[in-house]
VEXDREN-2710 file (C-alpha; in Angstrom, 1 decimal):
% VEXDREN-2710
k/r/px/py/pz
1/UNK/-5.5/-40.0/-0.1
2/UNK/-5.4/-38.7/-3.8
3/UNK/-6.6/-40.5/-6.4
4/UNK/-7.7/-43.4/-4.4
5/UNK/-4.4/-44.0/-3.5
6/UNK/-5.1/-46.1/0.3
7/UNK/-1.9/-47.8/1.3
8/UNK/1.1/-46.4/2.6
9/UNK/4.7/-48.0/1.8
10/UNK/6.9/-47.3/4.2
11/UNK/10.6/-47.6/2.6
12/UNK/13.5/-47.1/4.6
13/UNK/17.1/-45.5/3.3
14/UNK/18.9/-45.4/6.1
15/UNK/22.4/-43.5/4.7
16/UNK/24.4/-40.6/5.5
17/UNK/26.2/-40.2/2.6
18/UNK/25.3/-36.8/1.4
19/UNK/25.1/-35.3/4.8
20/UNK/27.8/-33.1/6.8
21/UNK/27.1/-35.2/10.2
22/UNK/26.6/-38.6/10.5
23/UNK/23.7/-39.9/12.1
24/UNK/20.9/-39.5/9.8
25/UNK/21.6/-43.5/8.9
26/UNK/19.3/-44.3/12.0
27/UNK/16.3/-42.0/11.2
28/UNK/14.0/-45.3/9.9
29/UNK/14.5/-46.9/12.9
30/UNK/14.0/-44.0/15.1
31/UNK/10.7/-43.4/13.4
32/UNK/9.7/-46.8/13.3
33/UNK/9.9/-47.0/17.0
34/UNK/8.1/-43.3/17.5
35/UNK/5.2/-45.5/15.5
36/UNK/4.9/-44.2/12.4
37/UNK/3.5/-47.4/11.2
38/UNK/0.9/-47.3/13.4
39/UNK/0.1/-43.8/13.2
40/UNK/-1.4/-43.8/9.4
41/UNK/-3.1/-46.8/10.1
42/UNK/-5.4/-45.1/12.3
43/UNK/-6.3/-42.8/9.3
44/UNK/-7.7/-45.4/7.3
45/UNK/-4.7/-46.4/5.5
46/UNK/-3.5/-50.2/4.8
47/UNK/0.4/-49.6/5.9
48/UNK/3.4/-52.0/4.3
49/UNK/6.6/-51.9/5.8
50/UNK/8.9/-52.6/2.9
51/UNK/11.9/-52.1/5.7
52/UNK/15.0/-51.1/4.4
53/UNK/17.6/-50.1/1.2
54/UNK/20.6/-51.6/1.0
55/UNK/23.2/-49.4/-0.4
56/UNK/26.9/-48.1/0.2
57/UNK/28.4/-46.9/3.5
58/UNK/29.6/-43.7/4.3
59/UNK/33.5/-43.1/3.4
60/UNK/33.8/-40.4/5.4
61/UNK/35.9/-38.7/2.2
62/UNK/36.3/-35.5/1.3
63/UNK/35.1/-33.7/-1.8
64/UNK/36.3/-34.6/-5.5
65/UNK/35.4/-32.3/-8.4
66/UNK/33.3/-30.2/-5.9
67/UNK/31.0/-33.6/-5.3
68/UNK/31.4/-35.7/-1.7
69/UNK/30.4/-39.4/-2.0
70/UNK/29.3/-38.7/-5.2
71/UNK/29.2/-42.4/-6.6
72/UNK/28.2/-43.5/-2.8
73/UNK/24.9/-40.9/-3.4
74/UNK/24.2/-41.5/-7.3
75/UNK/23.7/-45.5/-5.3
76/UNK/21.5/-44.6/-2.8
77/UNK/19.3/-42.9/-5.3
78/UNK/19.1/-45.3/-7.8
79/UNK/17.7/-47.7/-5.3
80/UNK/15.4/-45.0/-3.6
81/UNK/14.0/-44.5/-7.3
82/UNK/12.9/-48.0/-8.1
83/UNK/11.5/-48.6/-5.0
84/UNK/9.0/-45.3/-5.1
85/UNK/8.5/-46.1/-8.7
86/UNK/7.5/-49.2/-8.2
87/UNK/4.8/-48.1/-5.5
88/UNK/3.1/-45.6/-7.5
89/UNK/2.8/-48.3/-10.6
90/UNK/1.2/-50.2/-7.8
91/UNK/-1.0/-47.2/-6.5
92/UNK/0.5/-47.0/-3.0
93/UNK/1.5/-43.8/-1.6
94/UNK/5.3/-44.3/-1.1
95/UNK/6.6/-43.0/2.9
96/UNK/10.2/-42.4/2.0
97/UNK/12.3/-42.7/5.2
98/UNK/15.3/-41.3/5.2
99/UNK/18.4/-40.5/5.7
100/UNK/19.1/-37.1/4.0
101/UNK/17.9/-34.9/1.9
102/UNK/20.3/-36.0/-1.1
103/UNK/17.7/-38.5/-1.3
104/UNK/15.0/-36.6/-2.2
105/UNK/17.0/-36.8/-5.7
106/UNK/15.5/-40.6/-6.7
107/UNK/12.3/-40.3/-4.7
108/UNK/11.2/-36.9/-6.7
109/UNK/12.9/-38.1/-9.8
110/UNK/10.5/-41.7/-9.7
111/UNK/7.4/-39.3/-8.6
112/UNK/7.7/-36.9/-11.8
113/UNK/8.8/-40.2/-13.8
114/UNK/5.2/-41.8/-12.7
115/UNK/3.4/-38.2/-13.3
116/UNK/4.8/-37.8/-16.4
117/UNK/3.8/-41.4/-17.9
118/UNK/0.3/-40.9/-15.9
119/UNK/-0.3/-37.0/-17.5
120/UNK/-0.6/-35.8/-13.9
121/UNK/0.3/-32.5/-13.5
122/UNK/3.0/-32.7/-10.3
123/UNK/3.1/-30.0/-7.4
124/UNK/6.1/-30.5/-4.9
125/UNK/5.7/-28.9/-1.7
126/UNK/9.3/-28.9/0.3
127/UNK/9.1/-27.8/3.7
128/UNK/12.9/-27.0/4.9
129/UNK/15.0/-24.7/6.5
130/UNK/17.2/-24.7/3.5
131/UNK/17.2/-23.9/-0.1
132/UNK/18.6/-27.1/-1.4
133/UNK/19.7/-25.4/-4.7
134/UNK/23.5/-25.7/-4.4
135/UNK/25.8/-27.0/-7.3
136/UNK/29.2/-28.0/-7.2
137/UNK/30.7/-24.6/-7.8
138/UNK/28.4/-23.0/-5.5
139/UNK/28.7/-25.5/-2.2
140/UNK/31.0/-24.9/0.5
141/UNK/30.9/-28.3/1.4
142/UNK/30.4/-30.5/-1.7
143/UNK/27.3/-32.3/0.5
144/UNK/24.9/-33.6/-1.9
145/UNK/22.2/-33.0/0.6
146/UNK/22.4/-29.0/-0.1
147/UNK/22.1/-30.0/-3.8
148/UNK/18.9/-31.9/-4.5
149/UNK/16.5/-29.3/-6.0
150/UNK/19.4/-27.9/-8.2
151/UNK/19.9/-32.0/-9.4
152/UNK/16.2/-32.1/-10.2
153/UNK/16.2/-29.3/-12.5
154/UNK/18.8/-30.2/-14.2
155/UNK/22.0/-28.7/-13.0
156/UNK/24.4/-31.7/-11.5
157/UNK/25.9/-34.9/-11.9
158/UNK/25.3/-36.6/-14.8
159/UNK/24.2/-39.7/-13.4
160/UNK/21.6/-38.1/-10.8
161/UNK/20.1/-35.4/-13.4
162/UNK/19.1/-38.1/-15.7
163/UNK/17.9/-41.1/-12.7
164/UNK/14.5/-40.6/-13.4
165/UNK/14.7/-40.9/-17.3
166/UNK/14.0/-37.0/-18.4
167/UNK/16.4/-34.1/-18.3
168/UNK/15.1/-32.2/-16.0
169/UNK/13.6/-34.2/-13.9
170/UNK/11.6/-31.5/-12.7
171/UNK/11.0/-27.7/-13.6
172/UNK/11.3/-25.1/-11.0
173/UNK/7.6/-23.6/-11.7
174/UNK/6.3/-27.0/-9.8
175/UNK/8.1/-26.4/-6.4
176/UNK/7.1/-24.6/-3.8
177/UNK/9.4/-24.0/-0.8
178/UNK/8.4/-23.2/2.7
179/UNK/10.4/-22.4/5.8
180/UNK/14.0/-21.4/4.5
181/UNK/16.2/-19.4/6.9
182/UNK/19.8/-20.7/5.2
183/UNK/20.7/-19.8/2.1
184/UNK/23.9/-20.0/1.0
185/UNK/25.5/-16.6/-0.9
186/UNK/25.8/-17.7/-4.4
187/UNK/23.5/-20.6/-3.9
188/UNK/20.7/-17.3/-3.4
189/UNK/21.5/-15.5/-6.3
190/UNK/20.7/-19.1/-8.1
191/UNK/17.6/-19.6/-6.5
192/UNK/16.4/-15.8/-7.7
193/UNK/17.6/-16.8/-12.0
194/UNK/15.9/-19.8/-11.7
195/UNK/12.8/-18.7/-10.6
196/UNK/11.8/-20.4/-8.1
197/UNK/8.9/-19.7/-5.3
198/UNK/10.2/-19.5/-2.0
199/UNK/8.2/-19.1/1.3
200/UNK/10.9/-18.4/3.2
201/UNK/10.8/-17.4/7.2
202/UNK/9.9/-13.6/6.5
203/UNK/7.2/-14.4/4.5
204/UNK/5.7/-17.0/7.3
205/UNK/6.3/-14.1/9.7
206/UNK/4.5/-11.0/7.8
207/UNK/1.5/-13.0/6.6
208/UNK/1.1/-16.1/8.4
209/UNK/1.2/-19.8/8.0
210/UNK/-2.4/-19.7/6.8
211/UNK/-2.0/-17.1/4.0
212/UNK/1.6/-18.9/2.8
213/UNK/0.2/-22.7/2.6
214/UNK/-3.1/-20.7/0.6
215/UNK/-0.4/-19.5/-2.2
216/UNK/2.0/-22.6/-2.1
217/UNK/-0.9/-24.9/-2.4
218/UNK/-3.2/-22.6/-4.9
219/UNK/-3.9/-24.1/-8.2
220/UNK/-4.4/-27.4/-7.4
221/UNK/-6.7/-29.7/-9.7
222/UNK/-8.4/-32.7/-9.2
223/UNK/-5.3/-34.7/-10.5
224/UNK/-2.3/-32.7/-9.3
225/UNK/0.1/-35.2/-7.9
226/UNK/1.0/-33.6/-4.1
227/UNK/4.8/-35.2/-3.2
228/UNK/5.6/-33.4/0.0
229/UNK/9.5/-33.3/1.2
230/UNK/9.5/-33.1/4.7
231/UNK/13.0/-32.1/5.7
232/UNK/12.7/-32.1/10.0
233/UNK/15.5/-29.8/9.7
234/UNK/12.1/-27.3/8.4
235/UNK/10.9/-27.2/12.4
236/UNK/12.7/-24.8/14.8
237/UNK/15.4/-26.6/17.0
238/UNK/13.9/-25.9/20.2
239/UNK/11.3/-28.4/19.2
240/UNK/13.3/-30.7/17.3
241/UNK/16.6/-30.7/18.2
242/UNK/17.7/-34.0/16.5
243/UNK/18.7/-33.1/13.5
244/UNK/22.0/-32.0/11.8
245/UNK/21.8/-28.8/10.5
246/UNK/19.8/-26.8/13.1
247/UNK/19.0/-23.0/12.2
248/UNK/17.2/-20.9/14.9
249/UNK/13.9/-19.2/14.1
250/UNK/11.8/-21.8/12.2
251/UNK/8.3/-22.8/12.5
252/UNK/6.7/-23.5/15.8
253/UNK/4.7/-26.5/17.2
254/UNK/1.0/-25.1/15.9
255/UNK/3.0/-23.5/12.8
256/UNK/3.9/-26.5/11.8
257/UNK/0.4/-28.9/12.8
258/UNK/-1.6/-25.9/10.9
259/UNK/1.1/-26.3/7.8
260/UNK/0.7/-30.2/7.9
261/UNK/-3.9/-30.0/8.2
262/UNK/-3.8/-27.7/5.3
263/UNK/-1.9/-29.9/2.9
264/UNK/-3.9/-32.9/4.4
265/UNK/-7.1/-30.6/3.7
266/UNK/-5.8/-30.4/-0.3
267/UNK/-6.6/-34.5/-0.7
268/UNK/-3.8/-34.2/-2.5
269/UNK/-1.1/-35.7/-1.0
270/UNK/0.6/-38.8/-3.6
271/UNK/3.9/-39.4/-1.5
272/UNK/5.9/-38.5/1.1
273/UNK/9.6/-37.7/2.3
274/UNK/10.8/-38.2/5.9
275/UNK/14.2/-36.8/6.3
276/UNK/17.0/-35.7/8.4
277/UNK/16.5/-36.9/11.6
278/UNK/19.3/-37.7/13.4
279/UNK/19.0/-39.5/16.2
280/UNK/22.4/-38.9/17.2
281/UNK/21.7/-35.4/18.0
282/UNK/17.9/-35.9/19.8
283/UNK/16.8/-35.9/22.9
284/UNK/14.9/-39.4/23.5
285/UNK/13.5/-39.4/20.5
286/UNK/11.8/-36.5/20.8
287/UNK/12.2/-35.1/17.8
288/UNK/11.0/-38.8/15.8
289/UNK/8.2/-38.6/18.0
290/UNK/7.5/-34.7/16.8
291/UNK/8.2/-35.9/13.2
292/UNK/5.3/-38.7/13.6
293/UNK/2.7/-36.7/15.1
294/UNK/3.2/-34.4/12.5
295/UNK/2.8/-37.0/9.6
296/UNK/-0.1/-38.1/11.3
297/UNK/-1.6/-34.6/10.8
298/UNK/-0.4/-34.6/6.9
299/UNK/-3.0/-38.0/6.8
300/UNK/-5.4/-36.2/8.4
301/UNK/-5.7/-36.2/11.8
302/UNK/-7.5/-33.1/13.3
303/UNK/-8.8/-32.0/16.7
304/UNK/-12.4/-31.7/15.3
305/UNK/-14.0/-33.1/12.3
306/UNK/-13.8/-29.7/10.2
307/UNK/-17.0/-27.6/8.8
308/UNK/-16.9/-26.9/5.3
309/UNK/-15.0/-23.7/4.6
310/UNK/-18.2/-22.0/3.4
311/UNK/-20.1/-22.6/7.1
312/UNK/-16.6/-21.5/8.5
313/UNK/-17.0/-18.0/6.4
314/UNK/-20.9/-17.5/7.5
315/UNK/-20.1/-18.0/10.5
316/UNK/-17.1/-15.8/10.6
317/UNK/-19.7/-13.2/9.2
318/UNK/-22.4/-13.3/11.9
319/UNK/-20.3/-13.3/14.8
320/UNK/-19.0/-9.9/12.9
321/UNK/-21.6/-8.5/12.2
322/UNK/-23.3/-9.3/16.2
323/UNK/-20.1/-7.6/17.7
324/UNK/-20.7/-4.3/15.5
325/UNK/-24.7/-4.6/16.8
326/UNK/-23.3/-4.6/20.3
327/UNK/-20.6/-1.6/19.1
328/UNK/-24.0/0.1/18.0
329/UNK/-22.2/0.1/14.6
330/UNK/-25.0/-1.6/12.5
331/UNK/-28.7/-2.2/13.1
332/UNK/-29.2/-5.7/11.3
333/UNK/-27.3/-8.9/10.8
334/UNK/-26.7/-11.0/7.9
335/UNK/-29.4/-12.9/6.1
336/UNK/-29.4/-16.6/6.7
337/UNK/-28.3/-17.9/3.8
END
């Protein structure tokens, strides 16, 4: 896609560890078998299968100092950041395969790591039905998956604010968030000091997908780096039940394909993250299958080869203008331009 970038690396972490259920351990798999592989290789891209991580098991602890499985996730991480990192020196667009979200720590940390060293500017799109932005004092839980957005700007453990090199990792003026519908109590108030952009479900409601992907992707140059973290937990359950933290009252079927063409139609897109499905929790793999159709769309696929967005607006104009001539509300249509 961007920059040239036409081989897809498909790296599988298939831990639990900063999750509430277990499960989301057997999402490569599950996606592997709903073809994933397959599917971006009919869009023109060369696809490596790197297969999977090795890394810690799941204790199955509870919390310590307000982190669970800290040491167990800092791991994970570390291996999920070499492995991306070593793909974008290589100019593949790393497919992370996950696990949960805590991940998105070391895939986003190696993405900024390679913009930064690059002078890309970096855009990261993350498309949930949760904020993310927890810290120790503010989680309920102590789940490191609530936390990996806080971790990447900077407020965390030690060991995962500084994985990618640079303290932050990221600042909160590159993310964009779309789809959240949970938001922990104190975890909002955080989200609203830091800044950060949020799409949430109200805003997808009162102006529409189309209008909300315009302002989350506007700005984009020719060299912005596009990592999108796709958490399937973003989708509404009744369409993808398989996952571990469902929340009523997120993005339908075409909400979601229209979400996914747009970002495809940016030729942006640098990387990817695939995460929290839970097979556990689906219904034959219906929600791995949702999850891979919908990737597909994110490369591109479309029912039509698209006009350009100018021929779109002319013609948007004459059919306008000919309905008003028939409303015997105007007495000429537009010039042919």
């Amino acid at each position: 896609m961007g920059r040239g970038l036409r081989t897809a690396s498909l790296i599988g972490a298939p831990t639990d560890v900063g999750a509430s259920d277990r499960g989301a351990s057997m999402g490569p798999e599950a996606l592997r078998v709903a073809g994933l592989g397959a599917a971006l290789a009919r869009h023109g891209l060369k696809v490596i299968d790197r297969g999977n991580l090795s890394g810690p098991p799941n204790p199955s602890l509870p919390p310590v100092d307000g982190y669970r499985h800290r040491a167990e996730v800092f791991e994970w991480n570390r291996s999920v950041h070499d492995a991306v990192y070593q793909d974008l020196a290589l100019g593949n667009l790393p497919v992370l395969l996950g696990g949960d979200h805590s991940l998105g720590i070391g895939s986003i940390s190696a993405v900024a790591r390679h913009c930064r060293e690059a002078g890309l500017p970096l855009r990261v799109l993350w498309l949930d039905a949760h904020a993310d932005f927890n810290t120790s004092e503010l989680s309920p839980s102590g789940n490191l998956h609530g936390m990996p957005l806080a971790c990447l700007c900077g407020f965390g453990p030690s060991e995962l604010v500084q994985l990618g090199g640079s303290t932050p990792a990221i600042s909160p003026q590159c993310i964009r968030q779309v789809g959240i519908r949970s938001v922990d109590s104190g975890e909002k108030r955080f989200v609203h000091e830091q800044g950060l952009e949020v799409f949430d479900m109200r805003s997808i409601d009162e102006l529409g997908v189309r209008r909300v992907l315009d302002l989350a992707l506007a700005d984009l140059d020719a060299n912005t780096h596009l990592h999108v973290s796709f958490d399937v937990d973003f989708l509404d359950p009744e369409i993808a039940p398989g996952v571990g933290t469902t929340v009523p009252g997120g993005p339908s079927y075409r909400e979601a394909q229209l979400c996914m063409e747009m970002i495809a139609d940016t030729g942006r897109l640098g990387s990817v993250d695939i995460v929290e499905l839970n097979p556990a929790l689906d219904v034959r793999n219906k929600t791995a299958t949702l999850a891979v159709d919908l990737v597909e769309s994110l490369f591109g696929k479309s029912t039509l080869i698209r006009r350009p967005a100018v021929q779109h607006a002319l013609l948007h104009e004459f059919l306008a203008a000919a309905g008003a001539v028939r409303a015997g509300q105007a007495s000429v249509l537009p010039k042919s331009q």
